[in-house]
C-alpha positions in Angstrom: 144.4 72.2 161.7 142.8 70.7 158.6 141.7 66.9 159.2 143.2 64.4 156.4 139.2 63.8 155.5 138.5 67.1 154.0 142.6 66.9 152.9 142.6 64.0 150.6 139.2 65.0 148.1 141.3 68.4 147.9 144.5 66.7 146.8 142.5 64.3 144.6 140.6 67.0 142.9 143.8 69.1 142.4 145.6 65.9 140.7 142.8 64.9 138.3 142.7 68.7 136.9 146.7 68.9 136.8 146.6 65.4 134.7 143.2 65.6 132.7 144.1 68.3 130.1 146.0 66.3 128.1 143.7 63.7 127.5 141.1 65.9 127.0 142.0 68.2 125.0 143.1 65.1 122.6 139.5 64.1 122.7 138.1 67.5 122.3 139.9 67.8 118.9 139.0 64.4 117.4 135.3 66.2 118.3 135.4 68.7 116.8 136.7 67.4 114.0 133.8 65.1 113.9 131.0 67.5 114.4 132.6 69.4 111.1 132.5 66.3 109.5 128.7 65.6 110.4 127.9 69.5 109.4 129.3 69.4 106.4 127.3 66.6 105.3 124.5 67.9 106.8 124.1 71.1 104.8 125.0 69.0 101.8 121.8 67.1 102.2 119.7 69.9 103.4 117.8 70.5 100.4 116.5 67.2 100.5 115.9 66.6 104.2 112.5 67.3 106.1 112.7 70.1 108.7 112.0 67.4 111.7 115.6 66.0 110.3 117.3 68.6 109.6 116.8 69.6 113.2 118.1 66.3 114.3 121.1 66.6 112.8 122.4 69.9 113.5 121.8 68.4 117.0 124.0 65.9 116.9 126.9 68.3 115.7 126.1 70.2 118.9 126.4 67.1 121.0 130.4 67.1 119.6 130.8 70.4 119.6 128.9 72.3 121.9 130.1 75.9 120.5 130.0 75.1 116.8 128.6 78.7 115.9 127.5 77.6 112.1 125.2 74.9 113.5 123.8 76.7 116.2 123.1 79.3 112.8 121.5 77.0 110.9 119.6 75.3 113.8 117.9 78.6 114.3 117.4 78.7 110.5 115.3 75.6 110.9 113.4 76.7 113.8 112.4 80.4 112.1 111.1 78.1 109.2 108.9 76.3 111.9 106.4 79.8 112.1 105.1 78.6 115.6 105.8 81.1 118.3 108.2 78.7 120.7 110.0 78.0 117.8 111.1 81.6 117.2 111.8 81.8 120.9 114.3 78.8 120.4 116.0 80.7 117.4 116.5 83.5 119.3 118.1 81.4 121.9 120.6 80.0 119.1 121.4 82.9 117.0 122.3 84.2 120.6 124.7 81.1 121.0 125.9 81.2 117.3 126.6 85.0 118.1 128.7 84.3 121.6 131.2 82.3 119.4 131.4 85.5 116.6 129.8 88.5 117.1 130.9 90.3 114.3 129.5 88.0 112.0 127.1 89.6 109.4 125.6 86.5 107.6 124.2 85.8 111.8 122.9 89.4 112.2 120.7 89.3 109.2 119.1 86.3 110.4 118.5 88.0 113.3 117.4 90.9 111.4 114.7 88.3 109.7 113.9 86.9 112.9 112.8 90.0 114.6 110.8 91.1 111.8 109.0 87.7 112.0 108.2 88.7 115.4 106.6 91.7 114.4 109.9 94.1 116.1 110.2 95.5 112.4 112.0 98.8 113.5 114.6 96.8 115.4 114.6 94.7 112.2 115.3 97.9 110.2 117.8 98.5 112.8 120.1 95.5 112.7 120.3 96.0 109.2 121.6 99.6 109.3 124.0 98.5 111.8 125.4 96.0 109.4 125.5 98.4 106.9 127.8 100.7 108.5 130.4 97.8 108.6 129.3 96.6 105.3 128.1 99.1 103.6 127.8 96.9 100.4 126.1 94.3 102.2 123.2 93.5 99.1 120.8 91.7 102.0 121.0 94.7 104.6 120.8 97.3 102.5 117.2 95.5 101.0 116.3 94.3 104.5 116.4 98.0 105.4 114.3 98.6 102.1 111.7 96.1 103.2 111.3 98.1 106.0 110.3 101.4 104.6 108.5 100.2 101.6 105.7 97.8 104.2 105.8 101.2 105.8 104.8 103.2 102.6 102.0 101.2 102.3 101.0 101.6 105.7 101.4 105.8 105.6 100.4 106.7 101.9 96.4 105.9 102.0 96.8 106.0 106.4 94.1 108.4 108.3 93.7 108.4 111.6 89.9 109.8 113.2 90.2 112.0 116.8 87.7 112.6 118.4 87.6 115.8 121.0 84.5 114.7 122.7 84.1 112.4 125.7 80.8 111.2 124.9 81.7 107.7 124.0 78.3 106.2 123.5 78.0 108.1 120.2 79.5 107.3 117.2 82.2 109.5 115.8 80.6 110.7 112.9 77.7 112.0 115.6 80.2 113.7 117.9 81.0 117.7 118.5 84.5 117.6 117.4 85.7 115.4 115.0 88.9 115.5 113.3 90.9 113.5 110.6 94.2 113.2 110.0 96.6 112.0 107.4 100.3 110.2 107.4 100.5 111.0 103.4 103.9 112.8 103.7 105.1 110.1 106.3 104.2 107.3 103.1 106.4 109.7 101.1 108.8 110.1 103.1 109.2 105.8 103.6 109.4 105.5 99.8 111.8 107.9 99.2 114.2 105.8 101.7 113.1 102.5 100.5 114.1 103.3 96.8 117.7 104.8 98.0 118.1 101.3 100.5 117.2 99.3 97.1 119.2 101.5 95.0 122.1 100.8 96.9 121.2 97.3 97.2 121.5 96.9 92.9 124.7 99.0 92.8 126.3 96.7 94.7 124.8 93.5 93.1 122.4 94.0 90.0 121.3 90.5 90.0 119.5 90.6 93.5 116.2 89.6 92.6 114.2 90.6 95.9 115.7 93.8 95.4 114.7 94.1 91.9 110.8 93.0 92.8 111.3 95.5 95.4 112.0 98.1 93.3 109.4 97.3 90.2 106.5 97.1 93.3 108.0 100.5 94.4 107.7 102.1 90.8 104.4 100.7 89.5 102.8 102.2 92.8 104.1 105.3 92.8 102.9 105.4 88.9 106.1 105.4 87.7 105.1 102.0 85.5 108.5 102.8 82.7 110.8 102.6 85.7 109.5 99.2 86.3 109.7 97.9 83.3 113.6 99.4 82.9 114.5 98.0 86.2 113.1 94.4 84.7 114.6 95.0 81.5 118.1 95.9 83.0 117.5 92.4 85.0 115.9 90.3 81.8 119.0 91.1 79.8 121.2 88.9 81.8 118.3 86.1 83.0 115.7 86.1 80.0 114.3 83.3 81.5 112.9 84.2 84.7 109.5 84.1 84.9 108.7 86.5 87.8 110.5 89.5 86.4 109.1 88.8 83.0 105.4 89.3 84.9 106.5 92.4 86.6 107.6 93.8 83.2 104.6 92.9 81.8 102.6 94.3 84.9 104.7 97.4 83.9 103.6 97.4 80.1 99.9 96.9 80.6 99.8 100.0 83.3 101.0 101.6 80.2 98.7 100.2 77.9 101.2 99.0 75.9 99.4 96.1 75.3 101.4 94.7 72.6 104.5 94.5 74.7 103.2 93.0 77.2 101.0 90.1 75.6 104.6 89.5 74.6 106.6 89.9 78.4 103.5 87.1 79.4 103.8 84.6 77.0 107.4 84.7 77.6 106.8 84.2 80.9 104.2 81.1 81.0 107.2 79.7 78.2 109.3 79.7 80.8 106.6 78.5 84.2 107.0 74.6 84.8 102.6 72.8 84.3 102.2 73.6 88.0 102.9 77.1 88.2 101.2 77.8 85.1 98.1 76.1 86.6 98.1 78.7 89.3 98.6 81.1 86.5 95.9 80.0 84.5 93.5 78.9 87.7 90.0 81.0 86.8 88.5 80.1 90.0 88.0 83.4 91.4 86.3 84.9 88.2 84.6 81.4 86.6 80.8 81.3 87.4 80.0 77.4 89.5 78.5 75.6 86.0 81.7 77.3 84.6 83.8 75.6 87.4 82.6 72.3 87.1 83.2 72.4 83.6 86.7 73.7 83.4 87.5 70.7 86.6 86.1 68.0 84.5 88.5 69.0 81.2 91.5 69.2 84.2 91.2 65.8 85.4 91.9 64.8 82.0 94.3 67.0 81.0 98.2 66.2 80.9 100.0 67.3 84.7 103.4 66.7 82.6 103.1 69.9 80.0 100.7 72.7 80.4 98.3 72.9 77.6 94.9 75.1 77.2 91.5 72.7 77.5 88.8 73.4 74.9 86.7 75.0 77.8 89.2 77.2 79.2 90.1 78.1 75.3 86.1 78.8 75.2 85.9 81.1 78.5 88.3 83.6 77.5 87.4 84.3 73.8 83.7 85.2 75.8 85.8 87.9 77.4 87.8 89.2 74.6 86.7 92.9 74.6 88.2 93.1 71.1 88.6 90.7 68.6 90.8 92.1 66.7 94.4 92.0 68.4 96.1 88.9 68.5 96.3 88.6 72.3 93.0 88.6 74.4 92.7 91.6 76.5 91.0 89.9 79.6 93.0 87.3 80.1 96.1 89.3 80.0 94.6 91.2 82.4 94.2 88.0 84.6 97.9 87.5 84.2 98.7 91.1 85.5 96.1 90.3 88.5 98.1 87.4 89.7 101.6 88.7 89.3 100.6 92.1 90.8 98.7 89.6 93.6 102.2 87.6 94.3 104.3 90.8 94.1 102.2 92.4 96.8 100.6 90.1 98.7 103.0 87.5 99.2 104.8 86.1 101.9 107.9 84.6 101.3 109.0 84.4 104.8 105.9 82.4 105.9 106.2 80.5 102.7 102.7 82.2 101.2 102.3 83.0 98.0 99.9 86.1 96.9 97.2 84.7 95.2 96.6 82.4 98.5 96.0 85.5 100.5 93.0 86.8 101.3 93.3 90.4 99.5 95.0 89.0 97.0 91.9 86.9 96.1 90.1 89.9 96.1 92.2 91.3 94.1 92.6 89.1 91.5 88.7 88.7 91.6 88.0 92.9 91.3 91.1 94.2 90.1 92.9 97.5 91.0 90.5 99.7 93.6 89.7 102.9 92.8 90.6 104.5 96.3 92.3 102.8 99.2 92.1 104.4 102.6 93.9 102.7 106.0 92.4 103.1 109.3 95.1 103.6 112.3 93.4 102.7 115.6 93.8 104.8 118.0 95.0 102.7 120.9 97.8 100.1 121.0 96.5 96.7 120.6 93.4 98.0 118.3 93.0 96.1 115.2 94.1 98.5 111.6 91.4 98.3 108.7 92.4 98.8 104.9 89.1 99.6 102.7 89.4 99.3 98.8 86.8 101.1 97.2 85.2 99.9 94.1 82.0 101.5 91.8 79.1 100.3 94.0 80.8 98.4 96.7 83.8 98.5 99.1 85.6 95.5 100.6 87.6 95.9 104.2 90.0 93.8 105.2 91.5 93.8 109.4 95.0 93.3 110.9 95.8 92.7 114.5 98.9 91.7 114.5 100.6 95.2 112.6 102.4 92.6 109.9 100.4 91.7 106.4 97.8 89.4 108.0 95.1 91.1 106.7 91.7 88.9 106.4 88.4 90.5 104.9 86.5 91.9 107.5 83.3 93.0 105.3 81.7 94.6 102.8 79.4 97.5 101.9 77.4 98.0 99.2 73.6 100.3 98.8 71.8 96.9 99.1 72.2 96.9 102.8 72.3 99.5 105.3 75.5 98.1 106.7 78.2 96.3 106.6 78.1 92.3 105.2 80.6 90.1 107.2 79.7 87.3 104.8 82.5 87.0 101.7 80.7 84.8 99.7 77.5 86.9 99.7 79.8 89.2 98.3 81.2 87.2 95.7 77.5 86.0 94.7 76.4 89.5 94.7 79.5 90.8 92.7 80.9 87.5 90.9 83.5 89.7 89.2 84.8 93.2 87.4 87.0 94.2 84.4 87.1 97.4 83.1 87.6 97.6 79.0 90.5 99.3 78.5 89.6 100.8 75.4 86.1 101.9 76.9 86.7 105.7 76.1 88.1 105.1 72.1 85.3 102.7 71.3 82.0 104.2 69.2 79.3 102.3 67.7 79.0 101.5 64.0 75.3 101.5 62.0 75.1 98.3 60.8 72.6 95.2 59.5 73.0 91.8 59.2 70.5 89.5 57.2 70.3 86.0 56.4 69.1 84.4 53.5 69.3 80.6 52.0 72.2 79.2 51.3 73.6 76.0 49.3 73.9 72.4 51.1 71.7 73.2 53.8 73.8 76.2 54.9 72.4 79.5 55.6 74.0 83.2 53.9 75.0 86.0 56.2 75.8 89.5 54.8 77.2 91.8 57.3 77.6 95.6 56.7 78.8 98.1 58.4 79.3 102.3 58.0 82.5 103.7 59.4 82.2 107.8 59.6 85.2 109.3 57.9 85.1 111.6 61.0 86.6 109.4 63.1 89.3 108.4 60.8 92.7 110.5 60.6 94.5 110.7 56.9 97.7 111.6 55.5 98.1 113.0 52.3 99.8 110.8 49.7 100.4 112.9 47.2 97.2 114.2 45.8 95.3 111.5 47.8 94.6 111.0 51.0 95.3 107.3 53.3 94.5 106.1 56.3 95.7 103.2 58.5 93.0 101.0 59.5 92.4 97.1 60.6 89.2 95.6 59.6 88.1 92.8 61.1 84.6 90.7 60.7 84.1 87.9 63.4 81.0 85.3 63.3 80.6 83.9 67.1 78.1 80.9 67.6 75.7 80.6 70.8 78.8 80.2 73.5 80.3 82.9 72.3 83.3 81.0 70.3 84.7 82.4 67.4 84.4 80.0 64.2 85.0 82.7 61.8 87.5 85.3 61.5 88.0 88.0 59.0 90.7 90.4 59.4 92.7 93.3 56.8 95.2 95.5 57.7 94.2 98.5 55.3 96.9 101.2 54.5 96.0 101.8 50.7 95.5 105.5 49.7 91.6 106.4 49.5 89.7 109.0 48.1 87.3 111.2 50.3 84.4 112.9 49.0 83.0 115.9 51.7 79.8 116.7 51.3 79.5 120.0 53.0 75.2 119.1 53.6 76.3 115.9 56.1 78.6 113.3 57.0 80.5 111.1 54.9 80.6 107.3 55.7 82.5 104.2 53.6 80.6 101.3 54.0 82.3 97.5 54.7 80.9 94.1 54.0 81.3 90.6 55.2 79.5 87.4 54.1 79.4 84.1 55.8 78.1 80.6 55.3 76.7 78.7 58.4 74.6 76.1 59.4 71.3 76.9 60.9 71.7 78.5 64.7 72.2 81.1 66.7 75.3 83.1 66.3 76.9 86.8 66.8 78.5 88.6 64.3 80.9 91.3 65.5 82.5 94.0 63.4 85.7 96.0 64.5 88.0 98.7 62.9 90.6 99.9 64.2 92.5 103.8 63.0 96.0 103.2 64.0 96.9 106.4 63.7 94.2 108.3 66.3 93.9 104.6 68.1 89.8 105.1 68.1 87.5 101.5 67.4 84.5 101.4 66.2 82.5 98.5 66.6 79.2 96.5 66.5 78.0 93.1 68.1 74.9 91.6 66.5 73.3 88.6 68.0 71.3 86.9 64.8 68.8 83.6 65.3 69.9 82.0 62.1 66.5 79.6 61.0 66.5 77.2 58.7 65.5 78.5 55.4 65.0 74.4 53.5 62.1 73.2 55.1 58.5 73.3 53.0 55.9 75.9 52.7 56.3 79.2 52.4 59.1 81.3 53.4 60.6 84.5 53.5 64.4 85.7 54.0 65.4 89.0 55.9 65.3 92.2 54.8 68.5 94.3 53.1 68.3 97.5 52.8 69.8 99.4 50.0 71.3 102.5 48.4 72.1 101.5 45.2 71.0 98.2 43.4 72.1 97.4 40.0 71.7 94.5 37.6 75.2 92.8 36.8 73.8 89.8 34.5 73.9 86.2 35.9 70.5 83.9 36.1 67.9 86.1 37.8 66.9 83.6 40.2 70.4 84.0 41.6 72.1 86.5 44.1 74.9 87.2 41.8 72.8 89.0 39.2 72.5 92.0 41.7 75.4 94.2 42.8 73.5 95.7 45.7 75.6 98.1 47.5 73.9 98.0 51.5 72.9 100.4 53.5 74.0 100.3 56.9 72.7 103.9 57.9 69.5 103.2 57.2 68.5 106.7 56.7 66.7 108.0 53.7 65.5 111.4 52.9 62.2 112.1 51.8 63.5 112.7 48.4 65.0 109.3 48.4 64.2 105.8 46.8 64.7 103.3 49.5 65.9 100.0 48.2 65.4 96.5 49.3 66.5 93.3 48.4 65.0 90.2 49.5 64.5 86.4 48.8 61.2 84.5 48.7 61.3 80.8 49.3 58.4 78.0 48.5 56.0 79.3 46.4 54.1 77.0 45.0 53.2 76.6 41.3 49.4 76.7 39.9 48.7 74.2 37.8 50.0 76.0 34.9 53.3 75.9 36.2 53.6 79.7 36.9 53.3 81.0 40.2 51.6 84.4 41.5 52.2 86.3 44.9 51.9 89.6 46.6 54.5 91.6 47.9 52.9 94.0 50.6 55.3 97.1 52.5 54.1 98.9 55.5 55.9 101.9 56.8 54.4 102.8 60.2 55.4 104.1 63.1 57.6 101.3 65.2 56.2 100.0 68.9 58.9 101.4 71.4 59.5 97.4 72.3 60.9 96.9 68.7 63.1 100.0 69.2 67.1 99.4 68.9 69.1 102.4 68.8 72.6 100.3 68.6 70.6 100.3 65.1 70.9 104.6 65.0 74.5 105.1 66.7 74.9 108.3 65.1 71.9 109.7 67.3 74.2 109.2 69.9 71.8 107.9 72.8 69.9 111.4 72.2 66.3 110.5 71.7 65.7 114.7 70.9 68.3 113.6 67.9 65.9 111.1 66.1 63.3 113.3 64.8 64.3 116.4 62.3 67.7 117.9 64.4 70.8 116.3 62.8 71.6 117.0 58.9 71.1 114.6 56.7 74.3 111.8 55.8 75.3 110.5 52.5 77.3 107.3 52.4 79.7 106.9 50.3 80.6 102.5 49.6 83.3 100.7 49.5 83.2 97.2 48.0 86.3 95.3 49.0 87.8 93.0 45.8 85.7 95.5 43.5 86.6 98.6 43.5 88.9 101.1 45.3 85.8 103.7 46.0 81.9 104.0 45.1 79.6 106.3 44.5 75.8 106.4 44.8 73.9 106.6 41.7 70.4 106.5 41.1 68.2 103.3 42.8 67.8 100.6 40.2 64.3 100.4 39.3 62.9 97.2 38.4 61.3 97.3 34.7 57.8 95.7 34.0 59.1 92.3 32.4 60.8 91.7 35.7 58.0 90.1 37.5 54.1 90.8 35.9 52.7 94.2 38.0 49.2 93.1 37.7 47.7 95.6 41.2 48.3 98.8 42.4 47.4 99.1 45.7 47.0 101.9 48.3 45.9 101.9 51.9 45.9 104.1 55.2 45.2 103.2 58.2 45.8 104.3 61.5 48.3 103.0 64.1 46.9 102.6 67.5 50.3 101.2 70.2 50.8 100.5 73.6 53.8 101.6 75.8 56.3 99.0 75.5 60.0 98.3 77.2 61.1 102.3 77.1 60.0 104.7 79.3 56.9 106.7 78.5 59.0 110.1 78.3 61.6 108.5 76.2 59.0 107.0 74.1 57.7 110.8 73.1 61.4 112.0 72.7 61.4 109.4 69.9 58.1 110.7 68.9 56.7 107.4 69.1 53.4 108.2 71.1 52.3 110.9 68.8 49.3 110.4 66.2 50.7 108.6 63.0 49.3 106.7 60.0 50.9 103.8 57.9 51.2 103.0 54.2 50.4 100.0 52.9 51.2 99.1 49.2 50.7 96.2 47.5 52.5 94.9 44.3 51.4 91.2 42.4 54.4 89.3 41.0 53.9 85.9 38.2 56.6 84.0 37.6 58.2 80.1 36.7 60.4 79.9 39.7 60.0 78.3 42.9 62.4 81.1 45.1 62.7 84.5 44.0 65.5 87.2 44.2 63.4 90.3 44.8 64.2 94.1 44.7 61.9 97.1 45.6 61.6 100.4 45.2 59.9 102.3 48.8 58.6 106.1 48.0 59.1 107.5 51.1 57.3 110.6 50.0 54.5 110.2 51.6 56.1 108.9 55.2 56.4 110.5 58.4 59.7 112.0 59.4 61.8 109.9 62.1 61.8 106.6 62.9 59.6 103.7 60.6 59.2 100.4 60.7 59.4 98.8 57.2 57.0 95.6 57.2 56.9 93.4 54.3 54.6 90.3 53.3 54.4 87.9 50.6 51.3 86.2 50.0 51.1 83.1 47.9 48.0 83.2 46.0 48.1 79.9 45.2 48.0 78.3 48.9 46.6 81.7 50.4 50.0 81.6 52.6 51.6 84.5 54.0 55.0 85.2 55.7 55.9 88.7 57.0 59.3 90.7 58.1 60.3 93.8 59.1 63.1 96.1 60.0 63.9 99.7 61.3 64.6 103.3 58.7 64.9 106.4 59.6 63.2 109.3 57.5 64.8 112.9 57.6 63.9 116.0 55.5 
C-alpha cells in the first residue's frame, strides 16, 4: 500500500503537466515570435555592430528561442571570425546546434566546411564540400571550396621533395650518409591542379560572377604558365564589372607575364582609377624597395599629402623615373612591375579567412621586395608534427621560410648567400645585404649605341649640349616601299639632372621611307642628334631607339659634369669630333656658321682626316686689340684608367677586337629638319685667312704609363702596355675676337693603330695661360 505522502506530489505533478500546455505553449509562440523579431534586426545591423555585440545579440535571440537554428548559424559565424582556438571550439558547438534543428541545410554545412579548414582538418574540409555537391551539385561555394582544397595542395606537391635516408647513423647529416634518396610529389601537384581547375570550372558554369572562383582560376593559370588564360578568365569577368579593382590587377598580372606591356600599363591604371586613397596607398607603399634616406623622404611628403584623393608626391614621382629602365614608353617599367608584385603578393599570399592581406605576410614581403624566384623547392618532413620549409632561390642568395602548423603560416626562417658559410636567421641582414632586385625585361633586346656628348657655352648663362648617337643599320629591319626601303623606329633623347629626374624629353616616332647605302668593306650606321640648353650642373643624357618591327633598343646613358663656361680667364669647351665639317655662312665667331655633321663612332682610318670642332673662351687681347694663341693636339696612347669602352660598343666587350680585327665602318648621317639622308664628303679644311698659321710644329716623345683601374691582362688585350710614341703638333692662331669657333684637321697618318687619346691645348700667348682637353679615337687600317 502506497502512503498519501508519496501519493499527493504524484497527483500534483500529474495535474500541473495535464494543465500547463496550454499556457505554455501560448507563451512559447509570443517567443518565438520575439526572438525573430530581435534576429531580424540583428542581422540588419550587423555590418555596423562590433563582434563583442554582435555576439550579444544573437544571445539574447537564443534566450527566446533556445532552437532558433539561424542564430545559433550566425553565432558560430561570429565566433570563427574570433581566430582564437576556444572560439572555434564554441562554433563547432553551435553549427552542431544550428544543424540538430536542419540538417540538410547547405548554407550550415559550408560553414562547417570553412570551419574545419580553419582548424587545419582541410581534407574533411574538402569533404563536406563534396558532400554538398552531390545534393547540390551547382552549389557555386562547394564546388570552389572543394577547389581551394586542391589548388593549396598544388602548391604544396608541385616544387614538394621529400629526403630518405636508408642509414641509421643519425649523428651524421644526410648529405654525409650511405644511402640517401630524394623523392618528388610533382605528379601528385599535377594531379591537384588538374581537379582544382575542373572544381572552379564548375564553380563559373554555374555562376560566372563568383569572384573567389575567378581569382582562383587566374592564380591557377598564371602558375601553371598559362598567363592568356588568365587574362580571358579576367576579361570574361571585367566585361560585366569594369570596375573592379582586383581583377583588373590579375589581368594586368596576366599581361605583363606576357610582356605585353602596353596592355597592362593600361589594366593598372584602370585599376588604381578605380582603388579608394587607402588602398592605393598600400598600392603605392615603396617601403620594401625604398633605401632609409629614401624612406624618410617619401614619409615627410605623406604627412602632407591629401588622405581624401590619392595623388603622386614630388619624391615618389622622383623615385620611380630613377628606375625607369626605358625612357621611352609612356608607362614606367619598374613601377609597373611593383604593381604586379603586390597583386601577385595578395593573390597568393593572402588570407581572407584570417582577415590578412598578402602584402602583410611574410613571403609576400619577400616577394614584393625580390620578385618572382627562380626555383622553388618544398621540404616535407619526415615525421608528423615536423615543421615543412619552402626555399625560393634567387641569383646569389636563397630565402627559406617554415610552417608548423601545415596551413599558409609560413614565417622566414633564413637565408643563404656565399658570404657566410651558413644559414643567416637575421631578415634584416638580408635586406641590408640585398636591399632589392628587378630584372630589366628588355635585358636581352638592348645593345649599346657609340655616342659623345659635349658641352660648350651657351647664351644667358646657360650651357649647350650636343648629343649624338650611331644606330647600326644591322640592327634595324626594313620593308621595301616601293624602290625604297623604311623602317619603324622611336627616337627618343632624354636630359636627366643629378637625381636622376627627367627635365627634358625628346621623342619621334619615325616611319618615313629611308635610303640605305651598303658598303660591302664595313658597317653602315645613320647618325642622330640632340641639343640641349641647361644651366651649369651635373646631368645624364640618355639616348634610346626603339625598331618596332624586330623589338630590339639600342641605347646609351651619359653622365656629363656640365661647368660653367662665363666665368674669367681662360677657358676651353669639350671636344666634337667630326666626319664632315662644312662652312654654311653666318658670323664666324658663331656655331651656326658650321654644319658639322658628328661622329659618334669615333673611328678613323689611317687614310682619314679626323675633324674637330671646338670653342675657345677668354682670350685676352694684346694691346693692339688682336689676340694670339696656340692650338696644341696630342695623339698618344690612352692610360687604361681613362679607358671607356661604352665609348667602342661595336668591339663588343672584346678587348682582342680593339686593335686591327674588325673591318673598318663608314657612317652614313642623318640630320633631322635637314635632310632626309647624308653622305660623307671630303673633311672641310680650314683656309689660311681663317685664323693666321704663323708655326709649324712637330714633336715625338715617348709615353711612359702606369697600370691603372683594368686588369694588367686586359690592359695588353687593348694593347695599352706595349711601347708607343705621341704626336704633338702645334698650330698659332691671331685674331679680334674674344671666343673662338675652332675647326681642325688631325692627320692620323702617322698614329699608331687602336685606341688614342686625342689631347688638345690652347695657350694664350698673351697671359701665358693654358687649358687642356681630351677625348678617346680609334685608329684602324
Amino acid at each position: 500500500m502506497v502512503s498519501l505522502r508519496h501519493t499527493l506530489p504524484f497527483l500534483l505533478s500529474v495535474t500541473l503537466c495535464w494543465t500547463a500546455p496550454a499556457s505554455a505553449w501560448g507563451a512559447s509562440k509570443e517567443r518565438r515570435a520575439r526572438a525573430d523579431s530581435l534576429y531580424a534586426v540583428a542581422i540588419r545591423d550587423t555590418a555596423g555592430l562590433p563582434l563583442k555585440e554582435r555576439i550579444r545579440r544573437f544571445k539574447q535571440v537564443l534566450k527566446l528561442n533556445y532552437k532558433h537554428a539561424p542564430a545559433h548559424h550566425q553565432l558560430a559565424r561570429c565566433y570563427i571570425d574570433q581566430g582564437t582556438v576556444a572560439s572555434r571550439m564554441s562554433a563547432e558547438f553551435e553549427l552542431q546546434e544550428a544543424l540538430r534543428g536542419d540538417w540538410d541545410n547547405v548554407e550550415y554545412t559550408l560553414t562547417y566546411a570553412d570551419l574545419l579548414w580553419r582548424k587545419g582538418m582541410l581534407d574533411e574540409s574538402r569533404r563536406t564540400c563534396e558532400r554538398v555537391l552531390k545534393h547540390a551539385p551547382d552549389n557555386v561555394e562547394a564546388a570552389s571550396g572543394a577547389a581551394r582544397y586542391f589548388l593549396f595542395d598544388m602548391f604544396r606537391y608541385l616544387d614538394m621533395q621529400s629526403v630518405i635516408v636508408d642509414s641509421l647513423d643519425f649523428r651524421l647529416p644526410a648529405y654525409l650518409q650511405d644511402d640517401v634518396h630524394v623523392m618528388a610529389f610533382r605528379s601528385f601537384g599535377e594531379k591537384d591542379r588538374d581537379r582544382a581547375l575542373d572544381y572552379l570550372d564548375r564553380a563559373l558554369t554555374a555562376d560566372p560572377d563568383h569572384k573567389p572562383s575567378v581569382a582562383r582560376l587566374c592564380l591557377l593559370h598564371y602558375e601553371g604558365n598559362r598567363a592568356d588564360s588568365a587574362v580571358a578568365v579576367a576579361g570574361r569577368y571585367l566585361e560585366r564589372h569594369p570596375d573592379d579593382e582586383d581583377v583588373l590587377l590579375y589581368q594586368g598580372l596576366g599581361y605583363q607575364a606576357l610582356g605585353e606591356f602596353t596592355l597592362a600599363a593600361g589594366s593598372y591604371e584602370e585599376a588604381l582609377k578605380y582603388m579608394s586613397a587607402e588602398a592605393r596607398g598600400v598600392m603605392e607603399s615603396v617601403e620594401g624597395i625604398a633605401s632609409a634616406d629614401e624612406q624618410k623622404a617619401l614619409a615627410r611628403e605623406a604627412r602632407t599629402a591629401s588622405v581624401a584623393v590619392w595623388t603622386d608626391t614630388p619624391g615618389l614621382t622622383d623615385f620611380w623615373g630613377r628606375r625607369d629602365p626605358l625612357l621611352l614608353t609612356p608607362f614606367n617599367e619598374r613601377r609597373m612591375e611593383h604593381y604586379g608584385r603586390v597583386a601577385y603578393a595578395n593573390l597568393r599570399f593572402s588570407r581572407p579567412e584570417e582577415g590578412v592581406p598578402g602584402w602583410k605576410t611574410e613571403q609576400g614581403q619577400v616577394y614584393i621586395r625580390y620578385g618572382r624566384y627562380l626555383g622553388r623547392t618544398v621540404l616535407r618532413p619526415n615525421e608528423v608534427g615536423q615543421i615543412y620549409h619552402e626555399t625560393w632561390s634567387y641569383e646569389g642568395f636563397n630565402v627559406t621560410f617554415q610552417n608548423w602548423d601545415g596551413l599558409d603560416h609560413w614565417r622566414f626562417e633564413s637565408y643563404r648567400s656565399p658570404a657566410y658559410p651558413g644559414p643567416v636567421s637575421d631578415k634584416k641582414d638580408l635586406y641590408r645585404r640585398y636591399p632589392g632586385r628587378y630584372l630589366d625585361p628588355y635585358e636581352d633586346k638592348k645593345y649599346d649605341l657609340p655616342h659623345q656628348v659635349a658641352a660648350f657655352k651657351g647664351e644667358g648663362g646657360k650651357v649647350r649640349l650636343e648629343a649624338s648617337y650611331a644606330l647600326p643599320v644591322d640592327e634595324l629591319r626594313y620593308r621595301r616601299v616601293g624602290n625604297r626601303y623604311g623602317v619603324d623606329t622611336e627616337r627618343g633623347a632624354f636630359l636627366l639632372d643629378s637625381a636622376l629626374v627627367e627635365v627634358s624629353r625628346q621623342v619621334v616616332r619615325d616611319a618615313t621611307p629611308r635610303h640605305v647605302n651598303y658598303d660591302p668593306r664595313g658597317s653602315i650606321y645613320t647618325v642622330d642628334e640632340a641639343r640641349w640648353a641647361v644651366p651649369p650642373g651635373r646631368y645624364t643624357a640618355v639616348g634610346e631607339v626603339k625598331d618596332h618591327r624586330s623589338g630590339r633598343i639600342g641605347q646609351f646613358r651619359r653622365e656629363v659634369d656640365v661647368r660653367r663656361f662665363a666665368g674669367p680667364g681662360l677657358c676651353l669647351s669639350d671636344i666634337l669630333l667630326a666626319r664632315d665639317i662644312r662652312r654654311v655662312g653666318g658670323e664666324e665667331s658663331s656655331r651656326m656658321a658650321f654644319a658639322v655633321d658628328a661622329h659618334p663612332l669615333r673611328i678613323y682610318r689611317v687614310t682619314d682626316d679626323l675633324a674637330v670642332y671646338f670653342e675657345v673662351y677668354g682670350l685676352t687681347p694684346g694691346a693692339d686689340g688682336r689676340t694670339a694663341y696656340e692650338v696644341s693636339y696630342t695623339l698618344s696612347r690612352p692610360h687604361p684608367s681613362e679607358v671607356d669602352l661604352r665609348l667602342f660598343p661595336e668591339l663588343g666587350g672584346t678587348p682582342r677586337d680593339i686593335v686591327k680585327k674588325r673591318p673598318p665602318v663608314r657612317a652614313v648621317v642623318y640630320r633631322p629638319g635637314v635632310d632626309t639622308w647624308g653622305g660623307t664628303t671630303d673633311l672641310f679644311r680650314p683656309p689660311a685667312s681663317d685664323g693666321q698659321v704663323v708655326e709649324y710644329r712637330v714633336e715625338y716623345q715617348a709615353e711612359a704609363r702606369e697600370e691603372g683601374r683594368l686588369t694588367p691582362e686586359r690592359a695588353r688585350e687593348l694593347g695599352l702596355t706595349r711601347k708607343a710614341f705621341s704626336t704633338t703638333i702645334t698650330l698659332r692662331y691671331e685674331g679680334e675676337r674674344t671666343e673662338e669657333p675652332r675647326t681642325l684637321r688631325v692627320d692620323v697618318r702617322q698614329a699608331q693603330m687602336g685606341l688614342q687619346k686625342l689631347s688638345l691645348t690652347v695657350k694664350d700667348l698673351q697671359t701665358n695661360a693654358q687649358v687642356s682637353g681630351w677625348t678617346l679615337v680609334r685608329i684602324v687600317e
